[in-house]
N, C-alpha and C positions, 0 to 999 in steps of 0.2 A: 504494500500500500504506500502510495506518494506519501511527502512532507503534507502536501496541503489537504489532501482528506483528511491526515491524521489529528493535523491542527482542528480542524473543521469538526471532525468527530468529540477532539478533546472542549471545546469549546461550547458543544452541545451540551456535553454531559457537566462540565462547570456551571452553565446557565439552568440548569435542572436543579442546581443545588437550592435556589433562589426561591423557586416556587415549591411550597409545601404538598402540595397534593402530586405531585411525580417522583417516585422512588428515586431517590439517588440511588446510582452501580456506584459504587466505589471499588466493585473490583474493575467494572469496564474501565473507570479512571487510571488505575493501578498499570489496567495493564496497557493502556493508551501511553502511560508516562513510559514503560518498560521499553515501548515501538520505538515512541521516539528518543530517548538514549540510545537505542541499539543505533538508529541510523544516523543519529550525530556521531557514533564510533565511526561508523563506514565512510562519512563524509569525511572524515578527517584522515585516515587512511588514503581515503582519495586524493583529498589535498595533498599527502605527501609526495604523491607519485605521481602530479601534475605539475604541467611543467611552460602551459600555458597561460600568461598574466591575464587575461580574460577571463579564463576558466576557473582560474586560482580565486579570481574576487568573484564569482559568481560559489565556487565553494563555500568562502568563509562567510558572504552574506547569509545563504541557506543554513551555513553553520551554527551563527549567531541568532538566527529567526528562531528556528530551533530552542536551541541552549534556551533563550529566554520566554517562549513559552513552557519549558518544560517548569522552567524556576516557576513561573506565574502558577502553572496548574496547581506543583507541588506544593505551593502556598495554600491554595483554593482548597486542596484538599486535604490538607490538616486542619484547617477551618470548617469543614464539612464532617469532621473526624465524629461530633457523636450525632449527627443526623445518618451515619452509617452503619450505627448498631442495631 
């Protein structure tokens, strides 16, 4: 699954937290954050073995979009921590 589904998915399920009458997943969160760290590893993998100045900055933007929603979620969802018992 691309960055921007995941984002897209993660972002659903954050704004679910919001409204009372829709189940928070907190594992679908869980495991939305897990996606996307895995593929912030691969991107960064790739930056090293890219060798294209283009490509390279089109990496570490994707890299950073990433990294900083993951931060956002991981916030989101320790503040959702006991709407998920």
């Amino acid at each position: 699954m691309g960055a921007k589904k995941l984002l897209e998915k993660l972002h659903k399920y954050l704004d679910k937290g919001e409204s009372r009458t829709d189940a928070v997943r907190c594992e679908e969160i869980d495991h939305i954050l897990d996606k996307l760290a895995k593929k912030e590893k691969k991107l960064k993998s790739k930056l090293g073995s890219e060798k294209d100045k283009d490509k390279r900055k089109q990496l570490e933007m994707e890299m950073r979009i990433i990294a900083l929603q993951r931060k956002k979620g991981s916030k989101r969802r320790k503040e959702l921590q006991e709407k998920c018992k």
